[in-house]
N, CA, C and O atoms as a GROMACS GRO file, in nm:
protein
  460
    1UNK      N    1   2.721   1.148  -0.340
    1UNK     CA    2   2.846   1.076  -0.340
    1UNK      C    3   2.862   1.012  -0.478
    1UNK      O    4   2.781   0.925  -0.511
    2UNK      N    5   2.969   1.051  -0.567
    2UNK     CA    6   3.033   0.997  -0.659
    2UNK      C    7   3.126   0.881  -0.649
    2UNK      O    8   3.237   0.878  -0.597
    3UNK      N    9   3.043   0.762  -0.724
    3UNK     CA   10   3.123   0.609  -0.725
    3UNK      C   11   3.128   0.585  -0.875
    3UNK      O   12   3.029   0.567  -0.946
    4UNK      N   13   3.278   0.587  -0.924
    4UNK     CA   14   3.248   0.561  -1.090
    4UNK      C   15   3.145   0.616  -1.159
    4UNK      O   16   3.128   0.738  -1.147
    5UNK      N   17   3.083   0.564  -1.218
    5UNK     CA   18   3.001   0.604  -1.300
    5UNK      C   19   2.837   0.649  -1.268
    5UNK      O   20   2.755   0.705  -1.341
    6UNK      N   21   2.828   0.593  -1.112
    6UNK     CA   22   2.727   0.643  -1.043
    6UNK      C   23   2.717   0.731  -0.971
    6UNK      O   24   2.824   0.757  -0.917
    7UNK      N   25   2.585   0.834  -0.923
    7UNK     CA   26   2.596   0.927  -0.858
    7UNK      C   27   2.492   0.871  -0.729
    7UNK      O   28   2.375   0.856  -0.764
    8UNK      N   29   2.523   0.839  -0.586
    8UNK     CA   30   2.454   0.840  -0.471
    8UNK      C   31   2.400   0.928  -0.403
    8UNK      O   32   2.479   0.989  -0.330
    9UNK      N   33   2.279   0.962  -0.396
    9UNK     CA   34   2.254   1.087  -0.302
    9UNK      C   35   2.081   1.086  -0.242
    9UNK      O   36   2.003   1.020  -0.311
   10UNK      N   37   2.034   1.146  -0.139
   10UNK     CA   38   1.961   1.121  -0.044
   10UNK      C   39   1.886   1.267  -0.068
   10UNK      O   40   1.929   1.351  -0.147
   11UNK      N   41   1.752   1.283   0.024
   11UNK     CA   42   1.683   1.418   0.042
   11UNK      C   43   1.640   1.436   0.159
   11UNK      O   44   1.648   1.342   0.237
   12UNK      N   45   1.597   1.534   0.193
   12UNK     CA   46   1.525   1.581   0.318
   12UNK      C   47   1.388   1.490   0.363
   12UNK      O   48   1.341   1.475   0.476
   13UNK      N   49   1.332   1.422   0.205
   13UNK     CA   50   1.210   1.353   0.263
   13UNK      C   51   1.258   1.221   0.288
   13UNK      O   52   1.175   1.142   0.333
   14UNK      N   53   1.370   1.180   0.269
   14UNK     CA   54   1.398   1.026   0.284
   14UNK      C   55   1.408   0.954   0.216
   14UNK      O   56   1.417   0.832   0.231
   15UNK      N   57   1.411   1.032   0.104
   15UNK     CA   58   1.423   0.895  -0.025
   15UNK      C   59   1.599   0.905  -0.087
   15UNK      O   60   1.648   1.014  -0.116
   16UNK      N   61   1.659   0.802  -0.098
   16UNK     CA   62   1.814   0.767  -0.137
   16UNK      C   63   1.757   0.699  -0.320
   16UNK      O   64   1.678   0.614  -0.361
   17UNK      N   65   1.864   0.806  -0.386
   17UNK     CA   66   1.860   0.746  -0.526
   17UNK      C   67   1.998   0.744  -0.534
   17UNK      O   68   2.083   0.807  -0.471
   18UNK      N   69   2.011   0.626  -0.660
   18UNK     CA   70   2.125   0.591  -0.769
   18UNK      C   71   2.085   0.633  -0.928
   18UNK      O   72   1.993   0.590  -0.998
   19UNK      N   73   2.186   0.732  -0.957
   19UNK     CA   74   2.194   0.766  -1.118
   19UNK      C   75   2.302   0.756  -1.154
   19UNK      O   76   2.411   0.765  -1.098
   20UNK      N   77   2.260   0.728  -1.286
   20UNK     CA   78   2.369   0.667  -1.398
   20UNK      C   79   2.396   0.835  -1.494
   20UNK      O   80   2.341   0.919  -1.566
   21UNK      N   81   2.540   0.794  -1.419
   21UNK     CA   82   2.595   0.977  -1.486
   21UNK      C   83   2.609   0.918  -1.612
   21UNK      O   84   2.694   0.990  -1.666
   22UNK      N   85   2.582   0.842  -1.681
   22UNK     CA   86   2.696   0.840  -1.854
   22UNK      C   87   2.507   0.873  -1.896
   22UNK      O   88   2.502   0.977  -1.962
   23UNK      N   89   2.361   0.813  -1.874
   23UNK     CA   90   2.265   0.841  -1.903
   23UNK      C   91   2.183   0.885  -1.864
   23UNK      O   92   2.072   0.891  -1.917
   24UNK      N   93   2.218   0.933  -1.750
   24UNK     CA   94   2.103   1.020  -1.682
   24UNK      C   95   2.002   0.988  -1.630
   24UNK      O   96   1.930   1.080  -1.590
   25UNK      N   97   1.946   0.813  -1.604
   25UNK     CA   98   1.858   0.754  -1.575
   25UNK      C   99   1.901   0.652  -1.431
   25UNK      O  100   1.998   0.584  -1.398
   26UNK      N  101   1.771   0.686  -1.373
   26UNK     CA  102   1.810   0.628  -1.232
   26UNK      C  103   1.799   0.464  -1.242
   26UNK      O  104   1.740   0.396  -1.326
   27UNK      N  105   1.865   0.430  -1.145
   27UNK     CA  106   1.957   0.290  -1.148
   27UNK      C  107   1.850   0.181  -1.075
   27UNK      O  108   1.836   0.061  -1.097
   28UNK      N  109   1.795   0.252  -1.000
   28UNK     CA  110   1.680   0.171  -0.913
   28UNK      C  111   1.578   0.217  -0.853
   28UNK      O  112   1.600   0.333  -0.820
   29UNK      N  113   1.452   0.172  -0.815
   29UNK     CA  114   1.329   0.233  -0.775
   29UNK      C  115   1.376   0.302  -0.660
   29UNK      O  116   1.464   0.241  -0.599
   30UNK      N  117   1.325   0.468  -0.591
   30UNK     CA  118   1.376   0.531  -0.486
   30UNK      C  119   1.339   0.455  -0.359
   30UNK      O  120   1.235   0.430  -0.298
   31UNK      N  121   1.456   0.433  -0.347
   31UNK     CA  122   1.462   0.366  -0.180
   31UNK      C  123   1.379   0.491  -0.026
   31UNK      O  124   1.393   0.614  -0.032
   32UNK      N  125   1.326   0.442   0.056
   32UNK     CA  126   1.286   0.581   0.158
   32UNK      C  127   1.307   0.491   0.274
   32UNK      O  128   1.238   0.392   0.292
   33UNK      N  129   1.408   0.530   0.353
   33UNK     CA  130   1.427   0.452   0.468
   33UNK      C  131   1.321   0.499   0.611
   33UNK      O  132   1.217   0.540   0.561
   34UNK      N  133   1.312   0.506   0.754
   34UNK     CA  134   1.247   0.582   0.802
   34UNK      C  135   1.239   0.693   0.852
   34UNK      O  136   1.169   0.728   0.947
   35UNK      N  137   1.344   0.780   0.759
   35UNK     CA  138   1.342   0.912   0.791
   35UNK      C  139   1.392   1.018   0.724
   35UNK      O  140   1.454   0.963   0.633
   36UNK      N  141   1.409   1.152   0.708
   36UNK     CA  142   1.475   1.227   0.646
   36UNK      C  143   1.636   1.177   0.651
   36UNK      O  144   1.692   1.118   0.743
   37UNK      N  145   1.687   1.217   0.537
   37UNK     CA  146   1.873   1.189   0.523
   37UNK      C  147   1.910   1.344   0.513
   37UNK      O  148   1.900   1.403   0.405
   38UNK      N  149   1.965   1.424   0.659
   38UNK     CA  150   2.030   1.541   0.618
   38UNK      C  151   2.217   1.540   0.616
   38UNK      O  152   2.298   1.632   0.621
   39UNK      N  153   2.236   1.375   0.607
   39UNK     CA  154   2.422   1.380   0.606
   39UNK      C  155   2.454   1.312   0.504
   39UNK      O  156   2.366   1.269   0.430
   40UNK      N  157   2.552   1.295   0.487
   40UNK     CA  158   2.610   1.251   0.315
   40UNK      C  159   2.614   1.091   0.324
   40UNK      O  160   2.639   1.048   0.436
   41UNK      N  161   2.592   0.998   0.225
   41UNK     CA  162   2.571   0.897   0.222
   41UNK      C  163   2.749   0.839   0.271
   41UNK      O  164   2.837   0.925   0.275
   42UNK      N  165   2.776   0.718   0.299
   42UNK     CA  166   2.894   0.661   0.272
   42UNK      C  167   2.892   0.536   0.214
   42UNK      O  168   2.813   0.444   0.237
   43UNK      N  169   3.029   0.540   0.102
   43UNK     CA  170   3.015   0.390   0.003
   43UNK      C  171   3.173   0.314   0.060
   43UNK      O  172   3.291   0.350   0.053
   44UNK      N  173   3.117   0.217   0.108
   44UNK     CA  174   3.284   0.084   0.145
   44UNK      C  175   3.211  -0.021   0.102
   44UNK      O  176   3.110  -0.085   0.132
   45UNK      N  177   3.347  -0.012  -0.025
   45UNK     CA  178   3.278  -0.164  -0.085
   45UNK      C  179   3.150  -0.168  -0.169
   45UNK      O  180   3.103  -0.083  -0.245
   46UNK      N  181   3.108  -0.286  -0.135
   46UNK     CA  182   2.938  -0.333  -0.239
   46UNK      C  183   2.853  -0.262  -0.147
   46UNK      O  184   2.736  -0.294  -0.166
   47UNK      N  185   2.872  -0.149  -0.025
   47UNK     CA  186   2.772  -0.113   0.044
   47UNK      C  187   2.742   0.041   0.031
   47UNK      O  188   2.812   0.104  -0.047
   48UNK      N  189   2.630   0.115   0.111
   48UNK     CA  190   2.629   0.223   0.088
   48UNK      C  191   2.535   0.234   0.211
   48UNK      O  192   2.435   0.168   0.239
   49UNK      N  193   2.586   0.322   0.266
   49UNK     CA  194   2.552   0.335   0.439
   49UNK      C  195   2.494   0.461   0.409
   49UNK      O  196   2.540   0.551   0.339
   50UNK      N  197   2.381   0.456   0.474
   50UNK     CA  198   2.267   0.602   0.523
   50UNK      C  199   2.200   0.564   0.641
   50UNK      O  200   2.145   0.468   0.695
   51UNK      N  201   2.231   0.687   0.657
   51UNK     CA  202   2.233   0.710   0.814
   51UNK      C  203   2.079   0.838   0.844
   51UNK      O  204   2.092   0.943   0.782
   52UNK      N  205   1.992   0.828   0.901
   52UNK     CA  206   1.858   0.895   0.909
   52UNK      C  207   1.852   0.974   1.006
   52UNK      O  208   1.950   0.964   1.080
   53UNK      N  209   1.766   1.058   1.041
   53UNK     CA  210   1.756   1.152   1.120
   53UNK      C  211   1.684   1.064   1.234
   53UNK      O  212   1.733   1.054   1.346
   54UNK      N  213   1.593   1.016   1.205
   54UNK     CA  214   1.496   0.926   1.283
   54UNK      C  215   1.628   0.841   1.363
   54UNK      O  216   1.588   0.792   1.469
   55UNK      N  217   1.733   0.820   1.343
   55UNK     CA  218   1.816   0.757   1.429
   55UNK      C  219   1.842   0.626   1.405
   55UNK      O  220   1.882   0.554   1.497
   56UNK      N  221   1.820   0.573   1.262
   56UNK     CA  222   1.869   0.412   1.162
   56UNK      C  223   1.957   0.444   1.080
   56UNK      O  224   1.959   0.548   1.015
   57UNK      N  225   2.065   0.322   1.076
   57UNK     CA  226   2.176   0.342   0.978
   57UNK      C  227   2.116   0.205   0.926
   57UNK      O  228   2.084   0.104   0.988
   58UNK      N  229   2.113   0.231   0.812
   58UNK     CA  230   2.055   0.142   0.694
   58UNK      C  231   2.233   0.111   0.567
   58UNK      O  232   2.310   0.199   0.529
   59UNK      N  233   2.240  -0.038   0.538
   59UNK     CA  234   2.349  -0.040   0.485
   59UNK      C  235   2.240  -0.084   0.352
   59UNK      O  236   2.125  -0.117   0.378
   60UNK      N  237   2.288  -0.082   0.220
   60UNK     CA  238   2.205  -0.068   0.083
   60UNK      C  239   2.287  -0.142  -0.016
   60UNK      O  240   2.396  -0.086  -0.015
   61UNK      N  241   2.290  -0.250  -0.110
   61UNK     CA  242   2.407  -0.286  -0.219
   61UNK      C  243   2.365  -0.191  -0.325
   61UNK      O  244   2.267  -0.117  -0.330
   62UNK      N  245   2.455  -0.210  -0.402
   62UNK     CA  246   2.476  -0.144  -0.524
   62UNK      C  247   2.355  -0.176  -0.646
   62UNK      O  248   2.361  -0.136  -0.762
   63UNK      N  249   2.219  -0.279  -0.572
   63UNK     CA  250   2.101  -0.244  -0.625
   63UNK      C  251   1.985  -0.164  -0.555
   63UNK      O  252   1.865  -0.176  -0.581
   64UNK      N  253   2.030  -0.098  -0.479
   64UNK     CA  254   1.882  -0.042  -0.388
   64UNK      C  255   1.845  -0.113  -0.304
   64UNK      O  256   1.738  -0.082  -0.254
   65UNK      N  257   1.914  -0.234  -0.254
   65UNK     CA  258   1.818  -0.337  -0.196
   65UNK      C  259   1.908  -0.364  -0.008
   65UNK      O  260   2.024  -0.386   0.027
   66UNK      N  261   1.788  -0.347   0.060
   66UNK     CA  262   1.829  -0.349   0.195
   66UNK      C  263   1.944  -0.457   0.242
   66UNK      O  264   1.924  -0.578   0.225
   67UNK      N  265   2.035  -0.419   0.286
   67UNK     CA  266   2.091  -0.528   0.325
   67UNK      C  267   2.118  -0.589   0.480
   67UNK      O  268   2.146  -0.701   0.522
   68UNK      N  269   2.095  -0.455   0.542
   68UNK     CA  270   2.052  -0.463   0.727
   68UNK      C  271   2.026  -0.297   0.761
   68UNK      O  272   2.068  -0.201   0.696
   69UNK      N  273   1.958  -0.296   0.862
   69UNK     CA  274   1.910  -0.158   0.950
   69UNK      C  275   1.914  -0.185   1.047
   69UNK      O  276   1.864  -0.290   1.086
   70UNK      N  277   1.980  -0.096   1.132
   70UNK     CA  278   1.998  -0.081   1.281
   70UNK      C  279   1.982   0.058   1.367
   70UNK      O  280   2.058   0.152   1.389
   71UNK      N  281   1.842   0.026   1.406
   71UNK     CA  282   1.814   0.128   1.552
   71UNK      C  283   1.956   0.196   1.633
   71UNK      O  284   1.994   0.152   1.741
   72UNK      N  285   2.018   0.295   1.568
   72UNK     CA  286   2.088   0.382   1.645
   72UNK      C  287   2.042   0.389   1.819
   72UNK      O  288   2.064   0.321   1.919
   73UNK      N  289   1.981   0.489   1.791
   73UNK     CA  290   1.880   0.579   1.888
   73UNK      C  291   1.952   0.745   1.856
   73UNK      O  292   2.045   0.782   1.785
   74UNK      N  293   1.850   0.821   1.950
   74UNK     CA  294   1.897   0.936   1.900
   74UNK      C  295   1.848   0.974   1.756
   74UNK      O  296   1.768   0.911   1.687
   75UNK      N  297   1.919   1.099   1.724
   75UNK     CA  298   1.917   1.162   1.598
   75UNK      C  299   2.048   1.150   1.518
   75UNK      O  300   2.161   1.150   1.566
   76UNK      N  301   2.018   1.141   1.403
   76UNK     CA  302   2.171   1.109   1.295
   76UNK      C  303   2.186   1.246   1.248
   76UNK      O  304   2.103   1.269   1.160
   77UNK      N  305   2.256   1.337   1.272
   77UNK     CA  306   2.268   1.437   1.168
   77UNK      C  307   2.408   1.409   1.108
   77UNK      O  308   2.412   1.486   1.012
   78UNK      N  309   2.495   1.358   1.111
   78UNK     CA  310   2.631   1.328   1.088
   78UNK      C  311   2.617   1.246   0.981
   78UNK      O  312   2.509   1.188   0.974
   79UNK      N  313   2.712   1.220   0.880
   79UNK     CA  314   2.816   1.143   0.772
   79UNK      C  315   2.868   1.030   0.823
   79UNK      O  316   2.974   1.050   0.884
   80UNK      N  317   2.822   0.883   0.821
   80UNK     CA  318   2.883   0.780   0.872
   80UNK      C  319   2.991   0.796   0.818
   80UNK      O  320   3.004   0.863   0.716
   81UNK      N  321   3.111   0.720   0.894
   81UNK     CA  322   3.245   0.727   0.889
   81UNK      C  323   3.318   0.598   0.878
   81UNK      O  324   3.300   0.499   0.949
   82UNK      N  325   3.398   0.611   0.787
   82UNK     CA  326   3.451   0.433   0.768
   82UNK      C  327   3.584   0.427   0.916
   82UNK      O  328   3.621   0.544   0.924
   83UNK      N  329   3.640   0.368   0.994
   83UNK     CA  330   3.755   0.354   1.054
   83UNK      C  331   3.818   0.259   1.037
   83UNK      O  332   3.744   0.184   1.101
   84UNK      N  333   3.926   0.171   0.990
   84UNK     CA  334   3.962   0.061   0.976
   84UNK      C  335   3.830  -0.054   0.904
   84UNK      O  336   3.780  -0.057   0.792
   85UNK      N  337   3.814  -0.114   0.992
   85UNK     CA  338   3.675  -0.213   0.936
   85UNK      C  339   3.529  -0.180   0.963
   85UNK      O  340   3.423  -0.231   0.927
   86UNK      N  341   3.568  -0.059   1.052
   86UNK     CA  342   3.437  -0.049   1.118
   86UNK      C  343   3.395   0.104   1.052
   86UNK      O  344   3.474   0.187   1.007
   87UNK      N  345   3.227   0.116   1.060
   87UNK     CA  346   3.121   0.226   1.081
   87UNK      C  347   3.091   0.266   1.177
   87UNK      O  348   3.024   0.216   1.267
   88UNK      N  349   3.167   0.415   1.162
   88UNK     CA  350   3.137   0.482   1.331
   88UNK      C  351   2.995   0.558   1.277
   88UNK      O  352   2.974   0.557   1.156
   89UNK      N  353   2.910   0.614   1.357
   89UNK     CA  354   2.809   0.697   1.361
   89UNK      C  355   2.798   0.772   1.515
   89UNK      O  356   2.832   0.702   1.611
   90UNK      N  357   2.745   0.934   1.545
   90UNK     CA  358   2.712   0.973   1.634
   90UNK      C  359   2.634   1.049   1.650
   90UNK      O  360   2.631   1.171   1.633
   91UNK      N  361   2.547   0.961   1.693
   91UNK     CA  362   2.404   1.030   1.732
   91UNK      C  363   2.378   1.138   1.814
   91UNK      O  364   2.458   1.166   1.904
   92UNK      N  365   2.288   1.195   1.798
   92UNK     CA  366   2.260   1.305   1.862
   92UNK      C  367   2.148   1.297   1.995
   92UNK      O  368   2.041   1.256   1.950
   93UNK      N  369   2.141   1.319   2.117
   93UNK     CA  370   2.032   1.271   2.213
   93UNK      C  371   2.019   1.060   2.228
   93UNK      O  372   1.921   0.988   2.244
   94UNK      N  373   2.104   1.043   2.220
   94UNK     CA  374   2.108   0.890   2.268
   94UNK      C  375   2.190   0.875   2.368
   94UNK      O  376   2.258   0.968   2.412
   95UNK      N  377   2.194   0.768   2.408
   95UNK     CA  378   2.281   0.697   2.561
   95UNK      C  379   2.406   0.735   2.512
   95UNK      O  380   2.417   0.852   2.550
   96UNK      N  381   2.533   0.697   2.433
   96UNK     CA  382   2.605   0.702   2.360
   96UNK      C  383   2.645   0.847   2.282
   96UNK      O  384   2.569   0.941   2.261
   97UNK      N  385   2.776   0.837   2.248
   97UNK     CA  386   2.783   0.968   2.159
   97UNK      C  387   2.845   0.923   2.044
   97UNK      O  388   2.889   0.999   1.957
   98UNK      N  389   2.852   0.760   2.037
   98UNK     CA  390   2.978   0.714   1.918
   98UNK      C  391   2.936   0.542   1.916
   98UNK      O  392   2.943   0.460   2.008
   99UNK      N  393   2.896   0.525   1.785
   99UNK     CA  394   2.881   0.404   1.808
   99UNK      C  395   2.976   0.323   1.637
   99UNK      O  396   3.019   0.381   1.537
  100UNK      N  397   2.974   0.184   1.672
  100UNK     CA  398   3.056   0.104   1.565
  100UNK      C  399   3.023   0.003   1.523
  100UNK      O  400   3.039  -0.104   1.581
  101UNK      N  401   2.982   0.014   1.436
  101UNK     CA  402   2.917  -0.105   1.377
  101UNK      C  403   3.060  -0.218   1.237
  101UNK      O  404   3.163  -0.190   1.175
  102UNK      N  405   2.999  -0.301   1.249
  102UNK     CA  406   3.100  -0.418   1.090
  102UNK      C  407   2.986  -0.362   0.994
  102UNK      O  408   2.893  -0.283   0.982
  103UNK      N  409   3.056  -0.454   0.938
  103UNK     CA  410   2.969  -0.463   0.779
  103UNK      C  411   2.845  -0.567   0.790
  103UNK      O  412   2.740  -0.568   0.726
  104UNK      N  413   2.891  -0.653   0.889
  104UNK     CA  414   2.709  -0.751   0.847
  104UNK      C  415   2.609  -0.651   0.979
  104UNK      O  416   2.495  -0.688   1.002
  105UNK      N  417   2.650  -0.563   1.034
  105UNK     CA  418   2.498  -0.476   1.111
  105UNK      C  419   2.557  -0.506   1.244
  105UNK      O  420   2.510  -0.439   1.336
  106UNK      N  421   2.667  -0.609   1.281
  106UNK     CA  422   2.706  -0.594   1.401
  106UNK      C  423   2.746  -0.468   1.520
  106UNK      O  424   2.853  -0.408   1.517
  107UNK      N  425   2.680  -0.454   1.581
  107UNK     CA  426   2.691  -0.355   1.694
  107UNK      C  427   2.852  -0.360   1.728
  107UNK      O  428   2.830  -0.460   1.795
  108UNK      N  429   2.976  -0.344   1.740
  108UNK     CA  430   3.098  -0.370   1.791
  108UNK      C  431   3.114  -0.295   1.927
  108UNK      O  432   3.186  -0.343   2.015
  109UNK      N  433   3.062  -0.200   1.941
  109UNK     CA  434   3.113  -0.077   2.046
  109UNK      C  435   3.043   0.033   2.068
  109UNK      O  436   3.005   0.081   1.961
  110UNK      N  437   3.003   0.105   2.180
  110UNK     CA  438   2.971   0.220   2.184
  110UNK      C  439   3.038   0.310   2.249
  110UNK      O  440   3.141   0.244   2.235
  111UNK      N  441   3.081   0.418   2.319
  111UNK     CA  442   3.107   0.501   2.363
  111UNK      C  443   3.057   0.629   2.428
  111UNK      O  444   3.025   0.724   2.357
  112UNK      N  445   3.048   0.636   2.571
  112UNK     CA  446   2.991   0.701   2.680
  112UNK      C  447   3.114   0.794   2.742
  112UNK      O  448   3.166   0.743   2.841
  113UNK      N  449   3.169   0.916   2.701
  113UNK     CA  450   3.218   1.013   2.787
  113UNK      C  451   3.217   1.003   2.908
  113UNK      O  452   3.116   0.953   2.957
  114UNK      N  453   3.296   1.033   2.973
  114UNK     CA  454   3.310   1.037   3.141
  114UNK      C  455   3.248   1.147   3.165
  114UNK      O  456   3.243   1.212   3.061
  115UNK      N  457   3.184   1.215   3.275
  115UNK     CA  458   3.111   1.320   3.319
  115UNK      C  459   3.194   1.412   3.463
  115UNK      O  460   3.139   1.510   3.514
   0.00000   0.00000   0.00000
């Protein structure tokens, strides 16, 4: 993910870096949350949301530095999603198929299909 002058992006082993496109040098020590990242990071605002396979959406500022993590459940293979104010995510194998979080890590909502 391209923000100005920075480039955001994640790997299969779990580690999320920031590089500086004008020098080519990374912006902060590699962050590794607890799990592989196979979906695209998302940036709202001073934040930068990654979302793990292990089933944590981790929100990050614009230094590498944790700013809250929250136990999904399930598996993340999906691209958190901005909606109005909120971070949707949908896990894969959890209670839920849709969940919503704010910006300070607040849980807002989940969502359970009718059967």
């Amino acid at each position: 993910m391209v923000d100005s002058e920075t480039l955001y992006y994640a790997d299969l082993n779990g580690k999320v870096y920031s590089l500086d496109l004008a020098t080519g040098s990374q912006n902060w020590d590699v962050v590794q949350p607890d799990g592989p990242v196979v979906a695209s990071l998302l940036i709202v605002g001073d934040q930068i949301y990654v979302a793990t396979e292990a089933g944590t959406l981790v929100a990050l500022d614009r230094e590498g530095k944790t700013v809250w993590e929250k136990t999904v459940g399930g598996k993340i293979y999906t691209t958190p999603v901005l909606s109005g104010d909120l971070i949707l995510v949908a896990p894969y194998q959890a209670d839920f198929v849709l969940a919503a979080y704010d910006a300070d890590g607040k849980q807002a909502w989940t969502f359970v299909p009718e059967k």
